[in-house]
N, C-alpha and C positions, 0 to 999 in steps of 0.2 A: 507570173507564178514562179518561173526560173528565180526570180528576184528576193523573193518571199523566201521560197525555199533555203536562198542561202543563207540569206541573214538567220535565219530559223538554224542551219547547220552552222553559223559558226558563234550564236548566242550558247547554243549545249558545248560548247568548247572550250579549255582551262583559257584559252584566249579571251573569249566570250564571258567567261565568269571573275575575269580580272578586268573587262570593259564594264558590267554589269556592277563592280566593287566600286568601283572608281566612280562612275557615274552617282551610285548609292549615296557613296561618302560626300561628295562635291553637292549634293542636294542638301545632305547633312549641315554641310559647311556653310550653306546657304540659310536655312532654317535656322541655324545656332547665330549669326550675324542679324538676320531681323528679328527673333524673336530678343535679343541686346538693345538693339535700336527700339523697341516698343517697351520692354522695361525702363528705359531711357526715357523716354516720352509720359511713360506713366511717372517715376519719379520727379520730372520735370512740372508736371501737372499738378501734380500734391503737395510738392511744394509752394508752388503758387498759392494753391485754395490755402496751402499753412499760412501763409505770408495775408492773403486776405481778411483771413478769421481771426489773426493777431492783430492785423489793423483796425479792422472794426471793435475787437474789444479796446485797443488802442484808443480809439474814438470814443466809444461807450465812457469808460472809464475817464476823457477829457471833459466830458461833458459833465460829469459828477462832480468833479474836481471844480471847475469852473462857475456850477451854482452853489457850490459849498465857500467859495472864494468871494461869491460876492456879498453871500450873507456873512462872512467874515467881516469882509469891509465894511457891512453898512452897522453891525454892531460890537464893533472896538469901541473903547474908549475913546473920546475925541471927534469920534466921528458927526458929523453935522447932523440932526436933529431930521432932516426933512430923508436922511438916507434911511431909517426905521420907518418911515412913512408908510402905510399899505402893509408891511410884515408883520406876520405872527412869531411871535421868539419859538414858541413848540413846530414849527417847520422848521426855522431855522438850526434847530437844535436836531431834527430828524434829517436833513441834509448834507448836517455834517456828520452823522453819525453813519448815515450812507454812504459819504466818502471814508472813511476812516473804514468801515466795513469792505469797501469795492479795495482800497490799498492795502486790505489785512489778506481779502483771499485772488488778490490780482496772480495771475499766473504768466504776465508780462518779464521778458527778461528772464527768463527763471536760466540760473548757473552765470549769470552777468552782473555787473555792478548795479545795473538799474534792480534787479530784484532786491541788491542789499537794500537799497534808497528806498523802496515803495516801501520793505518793512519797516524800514527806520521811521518814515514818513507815517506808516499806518500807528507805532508805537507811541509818535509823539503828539497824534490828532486824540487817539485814546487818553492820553495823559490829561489833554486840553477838556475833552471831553468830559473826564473824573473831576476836575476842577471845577467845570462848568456846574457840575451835579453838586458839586459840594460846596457853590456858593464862595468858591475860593477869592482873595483880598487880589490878586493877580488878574491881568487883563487877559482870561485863557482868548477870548476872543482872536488878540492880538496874534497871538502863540499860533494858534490854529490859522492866523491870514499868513504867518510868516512859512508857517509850513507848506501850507499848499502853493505860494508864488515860488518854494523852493523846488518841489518837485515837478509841477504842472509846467515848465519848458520841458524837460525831459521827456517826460510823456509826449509832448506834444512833436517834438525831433524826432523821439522813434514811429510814430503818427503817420509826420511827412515822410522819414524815411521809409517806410514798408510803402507808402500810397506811390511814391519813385519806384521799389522795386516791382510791385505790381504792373504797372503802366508799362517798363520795361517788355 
């Protein structure tokens, strides 16, 4: 009780109320350092799920590219007779308009050179595309396989690179 007592007389003392400061602050300083470290953890987190949700459209949009590339291929000029085999031209024609669609509102890249390329990429599938419509004496076919073998590695490296920083 003797014990109680004093701590009790010397907490009501300017002593006592520069112990009680000092304590106060040092909790503070502790609060202010984890509540840093959980903001930290929360940005760290978000980024991640950003890095995920880019890759997967990443993905998304390889996969369009890649069936739009192979109905490229199978009707170019030149191309072997048995690669039209099974295909409808009006799919064909809606696949790549898909791609050409998916590289006009792709938000991959965006402030990087890969965004200039995807619109570049989306500007020249359009073009191939108005060709195609208009019966054009040019192979848009062609036009449209050269395009997308041009940008579909790129896509496909920034793909693998996010699926690397994820796994990270």
């Amino acid at each position: 009780m003797d014990t109680a007592l004093a701590v009790l007389n010397l907490l009501t003392t300017p002593v006592g109320d520069l112990v009680l400061s000092v304590a106060g602050l040092g909790l503070s300083i502790w609060a202010m350092l984890q509540a840093g470290g959980a903001k930290r953890a929360v940005s760290k987190v978000l980024a991640r799920n950003n890095d995920q949700v880019t890759r997967d459209n990443a993905r998304d949009l390889l996969i369009k590219l890649t069936t739009a590339k192979d109905a490229a291929m199978a009707r170019r000029q030149g191309a072997p007779r048995s690669s039209t085999a099974g295909r409808v031209m009006a799919t064909d024609l809606e696949v790549l308009q898909l791609a050409q669609d998916a590289l006009a509102t792709s938000t991959l890249g965006t402030g990087q050179s890969l965004a200039v390329d995807l619109q570049r990429a989306a500007v020249q599938l359009n073009s191939a595309l108005q060709g195609l419509a208009g019966n054009s004496v040019r192979d848009e076919w062609a036009d449209a396989l050269g395009v997308l073998q041009g940008i579909i590695p790129k896509v496909d490296v920034l793909q693998a690179e996010l699926a690397a920083k994820v796994l990270r």
